[in-house]
PDB file with SEQRES, HELIX, SHEET and CRYST1 records, atoms N, CA, C and O in Angstrom:
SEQRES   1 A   65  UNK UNK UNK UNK UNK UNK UNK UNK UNK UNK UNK UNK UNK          
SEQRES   2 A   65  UNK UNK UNK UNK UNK UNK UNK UNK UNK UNK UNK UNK UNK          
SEQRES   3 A   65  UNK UNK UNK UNK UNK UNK UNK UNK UNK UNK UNK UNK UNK          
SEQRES   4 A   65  UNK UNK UNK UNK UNK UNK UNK UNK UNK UNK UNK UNK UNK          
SEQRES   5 A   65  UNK UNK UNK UNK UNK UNK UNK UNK UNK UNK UNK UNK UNK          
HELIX    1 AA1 UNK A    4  UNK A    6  5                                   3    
HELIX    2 AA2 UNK A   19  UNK A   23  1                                   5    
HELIX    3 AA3 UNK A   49  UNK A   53  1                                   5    
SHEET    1 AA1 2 UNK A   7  UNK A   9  0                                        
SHEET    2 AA1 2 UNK A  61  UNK A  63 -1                                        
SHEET    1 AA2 2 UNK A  28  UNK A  30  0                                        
SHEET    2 AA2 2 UNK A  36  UNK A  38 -1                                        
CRYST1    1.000    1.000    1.000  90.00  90.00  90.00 P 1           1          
ATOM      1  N   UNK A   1    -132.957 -36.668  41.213  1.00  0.00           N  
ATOM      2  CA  UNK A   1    -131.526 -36.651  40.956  1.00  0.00           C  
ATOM      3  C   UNK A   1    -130.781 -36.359  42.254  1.00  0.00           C  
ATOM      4  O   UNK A   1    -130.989 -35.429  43.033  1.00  0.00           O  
ATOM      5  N   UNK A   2    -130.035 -37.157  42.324  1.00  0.00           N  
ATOM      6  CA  UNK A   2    -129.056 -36.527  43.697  1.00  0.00           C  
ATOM      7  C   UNK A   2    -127.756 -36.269  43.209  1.00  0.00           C  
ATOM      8  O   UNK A   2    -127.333 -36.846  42.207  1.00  0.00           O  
ATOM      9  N   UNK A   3    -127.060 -35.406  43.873  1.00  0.00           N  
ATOM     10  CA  UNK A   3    -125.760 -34.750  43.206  1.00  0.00           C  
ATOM     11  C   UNK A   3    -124.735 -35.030  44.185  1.00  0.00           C  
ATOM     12  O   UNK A   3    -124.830 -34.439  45.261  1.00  0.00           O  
ATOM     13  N   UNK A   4    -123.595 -35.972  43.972  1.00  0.00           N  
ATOM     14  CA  UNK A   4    -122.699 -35.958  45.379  1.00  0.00           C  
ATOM     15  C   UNK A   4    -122.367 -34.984  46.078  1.00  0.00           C  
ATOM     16  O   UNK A   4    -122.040 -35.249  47.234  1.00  0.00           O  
ATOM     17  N   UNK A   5    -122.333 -33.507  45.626  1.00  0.00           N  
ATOM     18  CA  UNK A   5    -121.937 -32.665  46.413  1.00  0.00           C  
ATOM     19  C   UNK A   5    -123.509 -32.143  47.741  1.00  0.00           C  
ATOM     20  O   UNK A   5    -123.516 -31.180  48.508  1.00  0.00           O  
ATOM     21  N   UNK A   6    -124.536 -33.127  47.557  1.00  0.00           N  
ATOM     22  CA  UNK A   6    -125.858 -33.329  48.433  1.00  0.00           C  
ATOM     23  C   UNK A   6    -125.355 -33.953  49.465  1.00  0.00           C  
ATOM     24  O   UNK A   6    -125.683 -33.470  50.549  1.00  0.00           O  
ATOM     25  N   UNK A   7    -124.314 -35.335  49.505  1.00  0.00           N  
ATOM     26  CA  UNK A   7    -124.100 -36.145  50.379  1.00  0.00           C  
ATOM     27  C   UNK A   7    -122.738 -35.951  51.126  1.00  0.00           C  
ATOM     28  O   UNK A   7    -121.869 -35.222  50.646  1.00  0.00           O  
ATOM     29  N   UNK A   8    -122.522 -36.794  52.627  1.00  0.00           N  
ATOM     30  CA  UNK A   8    -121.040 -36.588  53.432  1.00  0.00           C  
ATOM     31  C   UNK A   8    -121.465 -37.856  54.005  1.00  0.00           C  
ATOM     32  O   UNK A   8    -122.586 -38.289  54.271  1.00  0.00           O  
ATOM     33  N   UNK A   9    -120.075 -38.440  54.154  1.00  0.00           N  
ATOM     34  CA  UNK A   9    -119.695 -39.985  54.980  1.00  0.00           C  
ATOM     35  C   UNK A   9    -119.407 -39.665  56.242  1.00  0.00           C  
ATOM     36  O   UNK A   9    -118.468 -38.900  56.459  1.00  0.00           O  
ATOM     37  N   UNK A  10    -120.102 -40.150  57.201  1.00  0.00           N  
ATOM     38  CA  UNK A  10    -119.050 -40.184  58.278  1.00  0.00           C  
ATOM     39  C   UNK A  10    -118.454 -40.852  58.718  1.00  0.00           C  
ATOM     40  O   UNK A  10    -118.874 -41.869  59.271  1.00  0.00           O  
ATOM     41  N   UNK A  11    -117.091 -40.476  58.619  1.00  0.00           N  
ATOM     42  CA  UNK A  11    -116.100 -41.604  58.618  1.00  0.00           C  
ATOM     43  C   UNK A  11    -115.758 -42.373  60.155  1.00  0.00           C  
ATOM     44  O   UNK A  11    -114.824 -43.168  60.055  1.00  0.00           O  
ATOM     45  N   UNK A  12    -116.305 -42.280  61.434  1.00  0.00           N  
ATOM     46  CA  UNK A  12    -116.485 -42.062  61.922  1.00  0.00           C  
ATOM     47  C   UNK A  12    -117.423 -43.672  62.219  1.00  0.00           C  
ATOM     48  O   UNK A  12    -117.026 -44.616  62.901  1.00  0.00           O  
ATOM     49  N   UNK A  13    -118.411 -43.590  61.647  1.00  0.00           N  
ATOM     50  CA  UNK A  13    -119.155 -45.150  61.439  1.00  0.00           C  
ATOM     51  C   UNK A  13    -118.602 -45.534  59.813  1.00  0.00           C  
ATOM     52  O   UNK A  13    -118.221 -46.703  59.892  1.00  0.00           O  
ATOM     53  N   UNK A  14    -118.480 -45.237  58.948  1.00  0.00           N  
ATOM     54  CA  UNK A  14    -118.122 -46.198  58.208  1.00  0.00           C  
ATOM     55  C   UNK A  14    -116.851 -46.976  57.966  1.00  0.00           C  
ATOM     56  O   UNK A  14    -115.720 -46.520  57.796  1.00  0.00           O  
ATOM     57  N   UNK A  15    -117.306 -48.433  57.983  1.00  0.00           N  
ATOM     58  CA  UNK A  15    -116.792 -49.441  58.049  1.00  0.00           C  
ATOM     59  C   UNK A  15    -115.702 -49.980  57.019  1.00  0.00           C  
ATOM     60  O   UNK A  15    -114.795 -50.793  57.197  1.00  0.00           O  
ATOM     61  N   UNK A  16    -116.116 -49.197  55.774  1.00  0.00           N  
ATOM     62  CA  UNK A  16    -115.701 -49.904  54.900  1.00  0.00           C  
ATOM     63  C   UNK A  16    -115.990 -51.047  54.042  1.00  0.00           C  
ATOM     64  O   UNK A  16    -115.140 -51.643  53.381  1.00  0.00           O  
ATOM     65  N   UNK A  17    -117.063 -51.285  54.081  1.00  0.00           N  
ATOM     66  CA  UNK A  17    -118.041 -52.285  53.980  1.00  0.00           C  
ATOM     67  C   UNK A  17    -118.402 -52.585  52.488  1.00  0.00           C  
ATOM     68  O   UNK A  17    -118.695 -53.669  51.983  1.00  0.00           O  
ATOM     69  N   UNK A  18    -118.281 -51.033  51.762  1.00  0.00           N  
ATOM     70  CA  UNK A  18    -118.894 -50.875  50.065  1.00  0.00           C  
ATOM     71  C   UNK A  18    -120.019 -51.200  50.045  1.00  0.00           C  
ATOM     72  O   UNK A  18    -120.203 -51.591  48.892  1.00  0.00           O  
ATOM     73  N   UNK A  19    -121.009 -51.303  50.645  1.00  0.00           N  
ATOM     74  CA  UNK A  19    -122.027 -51.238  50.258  1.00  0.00           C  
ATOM     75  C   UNK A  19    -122.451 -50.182  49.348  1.00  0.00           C  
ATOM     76  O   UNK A  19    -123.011 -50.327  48.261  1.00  0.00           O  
ATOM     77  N   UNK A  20    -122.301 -49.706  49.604  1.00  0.00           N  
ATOM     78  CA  UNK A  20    -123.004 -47.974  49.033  1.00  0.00           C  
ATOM     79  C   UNK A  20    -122.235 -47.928  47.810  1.00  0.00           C  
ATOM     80  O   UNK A  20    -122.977 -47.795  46.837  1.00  0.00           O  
ATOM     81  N   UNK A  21    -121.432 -47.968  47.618  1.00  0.00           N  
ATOM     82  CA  UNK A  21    -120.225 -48.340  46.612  1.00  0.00           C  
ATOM     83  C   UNK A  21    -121.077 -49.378  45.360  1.00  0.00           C  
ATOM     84  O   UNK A  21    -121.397 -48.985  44.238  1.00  0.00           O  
ATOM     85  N   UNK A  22    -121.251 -50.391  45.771  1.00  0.00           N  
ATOM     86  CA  UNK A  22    -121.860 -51.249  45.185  1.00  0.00           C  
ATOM     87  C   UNK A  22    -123.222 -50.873  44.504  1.00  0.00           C  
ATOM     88  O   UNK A  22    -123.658 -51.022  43.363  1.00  0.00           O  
ATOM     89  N   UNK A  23    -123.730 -50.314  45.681  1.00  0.00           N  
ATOM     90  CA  UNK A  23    -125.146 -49.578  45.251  1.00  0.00           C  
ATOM     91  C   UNK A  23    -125.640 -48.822  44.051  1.00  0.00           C  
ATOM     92  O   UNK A  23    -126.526 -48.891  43.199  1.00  0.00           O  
ATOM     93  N   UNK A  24    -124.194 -47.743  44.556  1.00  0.00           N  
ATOM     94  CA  UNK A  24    -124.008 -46.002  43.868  1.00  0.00           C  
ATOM     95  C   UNK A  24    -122.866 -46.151  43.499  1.00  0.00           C  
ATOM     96  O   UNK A  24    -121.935 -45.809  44.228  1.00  0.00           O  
ATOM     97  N   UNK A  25    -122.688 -46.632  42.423  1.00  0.00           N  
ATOM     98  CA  UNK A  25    -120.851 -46.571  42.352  1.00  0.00           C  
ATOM     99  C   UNK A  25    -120.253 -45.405  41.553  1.00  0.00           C  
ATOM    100  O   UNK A  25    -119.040 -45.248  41.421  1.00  0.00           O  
ATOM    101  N   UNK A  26    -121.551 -44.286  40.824  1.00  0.00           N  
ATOM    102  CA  UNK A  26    -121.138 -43.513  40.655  1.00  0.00           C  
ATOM    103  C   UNK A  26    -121.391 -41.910  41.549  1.00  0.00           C  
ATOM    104  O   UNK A  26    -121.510 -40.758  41.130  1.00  0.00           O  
ATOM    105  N   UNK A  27    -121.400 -42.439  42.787  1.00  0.00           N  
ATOM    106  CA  UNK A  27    -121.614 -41.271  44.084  1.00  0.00           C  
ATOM    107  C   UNK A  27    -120.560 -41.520  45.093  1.00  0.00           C  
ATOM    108  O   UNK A  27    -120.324 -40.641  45.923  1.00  0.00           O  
ATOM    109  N   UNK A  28    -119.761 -42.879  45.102  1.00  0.00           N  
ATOM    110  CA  UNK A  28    -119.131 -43.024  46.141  1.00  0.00           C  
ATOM    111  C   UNK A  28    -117.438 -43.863  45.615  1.00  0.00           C  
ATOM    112  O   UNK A  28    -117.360 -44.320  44.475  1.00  0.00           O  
ATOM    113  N   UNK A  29    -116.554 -43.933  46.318  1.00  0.00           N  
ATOM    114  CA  UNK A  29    -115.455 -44.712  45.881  1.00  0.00           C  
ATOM    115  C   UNK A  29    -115.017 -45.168  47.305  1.00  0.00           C  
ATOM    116  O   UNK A  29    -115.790 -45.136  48.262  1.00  0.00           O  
ATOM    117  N   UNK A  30    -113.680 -45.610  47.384  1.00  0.00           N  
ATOM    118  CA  UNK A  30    -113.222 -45.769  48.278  1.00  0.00           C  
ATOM    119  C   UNK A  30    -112.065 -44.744  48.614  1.00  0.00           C  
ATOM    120  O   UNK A  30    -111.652 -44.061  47.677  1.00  0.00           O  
ATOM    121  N   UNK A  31    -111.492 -44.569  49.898  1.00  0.00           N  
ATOM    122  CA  UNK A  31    -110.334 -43.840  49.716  1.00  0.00           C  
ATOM    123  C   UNK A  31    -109.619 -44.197  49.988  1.00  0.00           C  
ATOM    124  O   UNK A  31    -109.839 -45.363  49.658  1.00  0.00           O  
ATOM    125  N   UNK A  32    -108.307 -44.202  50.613  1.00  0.00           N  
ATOM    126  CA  UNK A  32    -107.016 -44.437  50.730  1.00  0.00           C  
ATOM    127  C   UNK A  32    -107.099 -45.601  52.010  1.00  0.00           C  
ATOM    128  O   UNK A  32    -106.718 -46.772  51.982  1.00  0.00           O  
ATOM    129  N   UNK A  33    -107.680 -44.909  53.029  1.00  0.00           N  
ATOM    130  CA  UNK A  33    -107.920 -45.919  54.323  1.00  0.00           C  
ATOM    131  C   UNK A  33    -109.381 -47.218  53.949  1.00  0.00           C  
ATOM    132  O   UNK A  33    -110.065 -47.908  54.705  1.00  0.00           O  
ATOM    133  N   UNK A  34    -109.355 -47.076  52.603  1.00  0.00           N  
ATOM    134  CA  UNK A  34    -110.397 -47.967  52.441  1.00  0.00           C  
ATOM    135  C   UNK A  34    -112.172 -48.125  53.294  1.00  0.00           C  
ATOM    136  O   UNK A  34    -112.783 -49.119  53.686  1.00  0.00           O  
ATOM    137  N   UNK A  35    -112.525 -46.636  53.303  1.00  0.00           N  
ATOM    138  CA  UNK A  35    -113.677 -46.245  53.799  1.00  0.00           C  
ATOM    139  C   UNK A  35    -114.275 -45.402  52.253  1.00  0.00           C  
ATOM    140  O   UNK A  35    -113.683 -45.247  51.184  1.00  0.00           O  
ATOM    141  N   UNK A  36    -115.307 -45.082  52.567  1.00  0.00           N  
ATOM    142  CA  UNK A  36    -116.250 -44.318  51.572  1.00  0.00           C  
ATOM    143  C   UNK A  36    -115.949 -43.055  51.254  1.00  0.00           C  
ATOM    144  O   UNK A  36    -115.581 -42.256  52.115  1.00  0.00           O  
ATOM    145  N   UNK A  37    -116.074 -42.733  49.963  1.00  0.00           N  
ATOM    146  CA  UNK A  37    -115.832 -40.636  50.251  1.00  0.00           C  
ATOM    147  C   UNK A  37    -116.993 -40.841  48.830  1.00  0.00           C  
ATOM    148  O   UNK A  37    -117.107 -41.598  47.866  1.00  0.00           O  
ATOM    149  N   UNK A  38    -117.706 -39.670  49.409  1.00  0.00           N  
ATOM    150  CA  UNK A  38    -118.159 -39.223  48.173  1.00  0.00           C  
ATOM    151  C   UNK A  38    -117.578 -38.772  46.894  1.00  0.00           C  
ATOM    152  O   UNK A  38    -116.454 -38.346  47.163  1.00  0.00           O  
ATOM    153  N   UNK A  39    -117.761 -38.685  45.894  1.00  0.00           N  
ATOM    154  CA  UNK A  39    -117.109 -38.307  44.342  1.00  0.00           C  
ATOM    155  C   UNK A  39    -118.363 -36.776  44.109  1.00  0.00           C  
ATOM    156  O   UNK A  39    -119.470 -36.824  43.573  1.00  0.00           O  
ATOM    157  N   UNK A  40    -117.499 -35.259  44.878  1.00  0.00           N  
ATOM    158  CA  UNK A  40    -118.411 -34.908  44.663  1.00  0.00           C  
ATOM    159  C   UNK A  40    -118.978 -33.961  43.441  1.00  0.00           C  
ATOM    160  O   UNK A  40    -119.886 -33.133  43.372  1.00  0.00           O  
ATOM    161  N   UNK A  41    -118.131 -34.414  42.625  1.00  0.00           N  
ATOM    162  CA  UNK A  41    -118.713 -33.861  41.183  1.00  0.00           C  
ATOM    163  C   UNK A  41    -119.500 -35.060  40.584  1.00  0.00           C  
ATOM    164  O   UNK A  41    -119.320 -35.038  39.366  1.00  0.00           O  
ATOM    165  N   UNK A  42    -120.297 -36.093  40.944  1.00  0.00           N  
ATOM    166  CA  UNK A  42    -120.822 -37.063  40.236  1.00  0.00           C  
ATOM    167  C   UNK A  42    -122.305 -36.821  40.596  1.00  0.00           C  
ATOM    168  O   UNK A  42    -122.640 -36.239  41.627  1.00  0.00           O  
ATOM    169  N   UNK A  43    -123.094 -37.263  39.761  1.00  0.00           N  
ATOM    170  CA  UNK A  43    -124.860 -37.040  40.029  1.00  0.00           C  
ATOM    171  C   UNK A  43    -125.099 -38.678  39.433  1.00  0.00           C  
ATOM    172  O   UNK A  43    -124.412 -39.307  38.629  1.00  0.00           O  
ATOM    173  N   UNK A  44    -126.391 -39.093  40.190  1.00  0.00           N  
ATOM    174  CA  UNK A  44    -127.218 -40.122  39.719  1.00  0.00           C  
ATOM    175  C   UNK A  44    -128.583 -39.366  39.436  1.00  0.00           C  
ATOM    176  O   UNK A  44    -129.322 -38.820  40.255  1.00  0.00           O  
ATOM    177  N   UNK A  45    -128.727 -39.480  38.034  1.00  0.00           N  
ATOM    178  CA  UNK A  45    -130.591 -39.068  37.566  1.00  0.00           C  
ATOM    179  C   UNK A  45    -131.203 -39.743  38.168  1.00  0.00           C  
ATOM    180  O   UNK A  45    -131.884 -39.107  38.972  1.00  0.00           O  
ATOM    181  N   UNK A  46    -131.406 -41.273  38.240  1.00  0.00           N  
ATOM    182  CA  UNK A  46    -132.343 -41.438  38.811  1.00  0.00           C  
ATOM    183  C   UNK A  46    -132.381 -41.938  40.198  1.00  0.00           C  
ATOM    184  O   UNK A  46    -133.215 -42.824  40.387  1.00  0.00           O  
ATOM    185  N   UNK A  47    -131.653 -41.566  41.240  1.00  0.00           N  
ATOM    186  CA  UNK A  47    -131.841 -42.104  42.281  1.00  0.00           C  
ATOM    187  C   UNK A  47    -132.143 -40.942  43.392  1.00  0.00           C  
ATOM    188  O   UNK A  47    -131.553 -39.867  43.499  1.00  0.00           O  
ATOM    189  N   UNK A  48    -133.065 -41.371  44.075  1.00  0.00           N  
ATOM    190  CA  UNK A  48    -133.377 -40.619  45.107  1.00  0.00           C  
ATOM    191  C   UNK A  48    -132.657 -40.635  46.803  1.00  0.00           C  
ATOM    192  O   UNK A  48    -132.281 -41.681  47.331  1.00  0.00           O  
ATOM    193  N   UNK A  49    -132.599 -39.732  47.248  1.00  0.00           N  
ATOM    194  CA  UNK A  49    -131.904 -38.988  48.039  1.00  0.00           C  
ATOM    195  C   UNK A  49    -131.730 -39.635  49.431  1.00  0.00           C  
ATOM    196  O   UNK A  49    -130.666 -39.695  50.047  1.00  0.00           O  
ATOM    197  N   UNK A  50    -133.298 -40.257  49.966  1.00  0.00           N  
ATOM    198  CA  UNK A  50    -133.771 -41.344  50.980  1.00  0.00           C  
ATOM    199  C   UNK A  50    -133.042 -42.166  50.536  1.00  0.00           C  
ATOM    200  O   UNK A  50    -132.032 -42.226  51.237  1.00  0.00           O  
ATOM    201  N   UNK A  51    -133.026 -42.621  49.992  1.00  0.00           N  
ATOM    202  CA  UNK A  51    -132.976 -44.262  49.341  1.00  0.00           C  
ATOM    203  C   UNK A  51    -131.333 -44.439  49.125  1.00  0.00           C  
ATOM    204  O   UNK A  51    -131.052 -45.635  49.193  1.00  0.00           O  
ATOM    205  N   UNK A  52    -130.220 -43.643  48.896  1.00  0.00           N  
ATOM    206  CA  UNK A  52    -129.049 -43.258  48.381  1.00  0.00           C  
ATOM    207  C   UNK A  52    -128.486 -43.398  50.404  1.00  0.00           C  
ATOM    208  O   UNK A  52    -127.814 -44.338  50.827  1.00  0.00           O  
ATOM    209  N   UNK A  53    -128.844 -42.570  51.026  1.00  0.00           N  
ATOM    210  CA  UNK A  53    -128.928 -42.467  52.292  1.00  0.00           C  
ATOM    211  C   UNK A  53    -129.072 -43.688  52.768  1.00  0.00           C  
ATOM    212  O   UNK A  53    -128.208 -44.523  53.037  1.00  0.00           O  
ATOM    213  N   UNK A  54    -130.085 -43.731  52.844  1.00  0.00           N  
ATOM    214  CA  UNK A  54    -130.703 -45.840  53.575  1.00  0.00           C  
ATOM    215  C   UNK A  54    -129.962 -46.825  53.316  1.00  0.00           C  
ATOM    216  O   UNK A  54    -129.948 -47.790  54.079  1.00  0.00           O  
ATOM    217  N   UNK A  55    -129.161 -46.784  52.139  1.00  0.00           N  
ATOM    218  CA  UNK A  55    -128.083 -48.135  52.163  1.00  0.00           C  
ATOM    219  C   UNK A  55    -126.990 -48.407  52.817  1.00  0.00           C  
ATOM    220  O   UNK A  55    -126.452 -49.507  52.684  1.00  0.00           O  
ATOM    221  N   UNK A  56    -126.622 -47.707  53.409  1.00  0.00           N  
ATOM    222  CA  UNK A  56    -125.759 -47.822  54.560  1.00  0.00           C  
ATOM    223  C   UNK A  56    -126.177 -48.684  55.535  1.00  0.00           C  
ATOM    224  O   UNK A  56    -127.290 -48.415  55.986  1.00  0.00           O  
ATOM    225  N   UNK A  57    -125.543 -49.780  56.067  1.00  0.00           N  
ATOM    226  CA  UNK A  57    -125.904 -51.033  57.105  1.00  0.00           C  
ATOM    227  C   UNK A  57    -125.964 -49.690  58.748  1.00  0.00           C  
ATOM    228  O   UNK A  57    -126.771 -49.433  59.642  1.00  0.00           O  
ATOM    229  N   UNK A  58    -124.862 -49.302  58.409  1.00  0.00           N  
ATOM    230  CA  UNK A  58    -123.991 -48.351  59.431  1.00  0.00           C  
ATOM    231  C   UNK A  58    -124.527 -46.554  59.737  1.00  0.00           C  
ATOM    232  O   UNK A  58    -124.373 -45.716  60.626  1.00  0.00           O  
ATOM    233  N   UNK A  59    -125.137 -46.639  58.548  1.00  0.00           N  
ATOM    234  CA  UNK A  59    -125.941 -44.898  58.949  1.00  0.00           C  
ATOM    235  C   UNK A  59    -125.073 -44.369  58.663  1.00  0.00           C  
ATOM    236  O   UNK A  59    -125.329 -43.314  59.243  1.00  0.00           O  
ATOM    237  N   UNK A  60    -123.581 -44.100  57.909  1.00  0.00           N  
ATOM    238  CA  UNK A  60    -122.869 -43.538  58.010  1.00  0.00           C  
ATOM    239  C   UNK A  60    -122.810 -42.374  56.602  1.00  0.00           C  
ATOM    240  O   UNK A  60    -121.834 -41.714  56.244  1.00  0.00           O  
ATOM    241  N   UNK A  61    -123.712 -42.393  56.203  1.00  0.00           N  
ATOM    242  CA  UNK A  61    -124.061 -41.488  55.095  1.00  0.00           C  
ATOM    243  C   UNK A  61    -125.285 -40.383  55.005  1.00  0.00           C  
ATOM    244  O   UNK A  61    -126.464 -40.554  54.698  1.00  0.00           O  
ATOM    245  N   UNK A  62    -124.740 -39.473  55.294  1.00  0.00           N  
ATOM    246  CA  UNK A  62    -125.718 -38.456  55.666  1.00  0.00           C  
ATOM    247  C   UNK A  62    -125.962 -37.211  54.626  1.00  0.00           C  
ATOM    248  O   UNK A  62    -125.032 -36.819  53.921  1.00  0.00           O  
ATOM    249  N   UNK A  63    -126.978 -36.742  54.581  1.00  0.00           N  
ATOM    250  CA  UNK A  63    -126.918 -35.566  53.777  1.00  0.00           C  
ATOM    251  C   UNK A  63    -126.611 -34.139  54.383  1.00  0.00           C  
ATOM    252  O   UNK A  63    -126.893 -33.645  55.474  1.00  0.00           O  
ATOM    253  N   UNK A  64    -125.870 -33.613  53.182  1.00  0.00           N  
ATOM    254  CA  UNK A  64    -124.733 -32.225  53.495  1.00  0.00           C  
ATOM    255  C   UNK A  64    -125.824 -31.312  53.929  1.00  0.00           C  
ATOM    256  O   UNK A  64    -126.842 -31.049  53.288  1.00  0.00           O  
ATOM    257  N   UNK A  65    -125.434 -30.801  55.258  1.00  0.00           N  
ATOM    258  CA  UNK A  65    -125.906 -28.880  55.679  1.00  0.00           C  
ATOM    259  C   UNK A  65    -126.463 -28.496  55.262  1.00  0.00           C  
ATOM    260  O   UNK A  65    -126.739 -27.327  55.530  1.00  0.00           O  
TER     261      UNK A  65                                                      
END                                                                             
């Protein structure tokens, strides 16, 4: 299970792209500048943490501290 409050964008490399969005659409949205933010009261049961991470073209999704 990964819990959005596990994950952070950095906005920084992301593009805006939605991938991850597409992926995880219940871990990620878009925001205002049309980049990624996590949703961080949302959990996926079954997706794992690597793998949630790795879809990013851009690396721009990292896991929290």
């Amino acid at each position: 299970m990964v819990k959005g409050s596990d994950l952070r964008v950095d906005k920084e490399k992301c593009t805006g792209c939605g991938t991850c969005i597409v992926s995880y659409d219940e871990l990620f949205k878009f925001d205002k500048q049309g980049k990624a933010e996590v949703i961080g009261s949302a959990e996926c049961q079954d997706c794992d943490i690597n793998d949630v991470i790795g879809v990013c073209p851009h690396d721009a999704i990292k896991k929290r501290s």
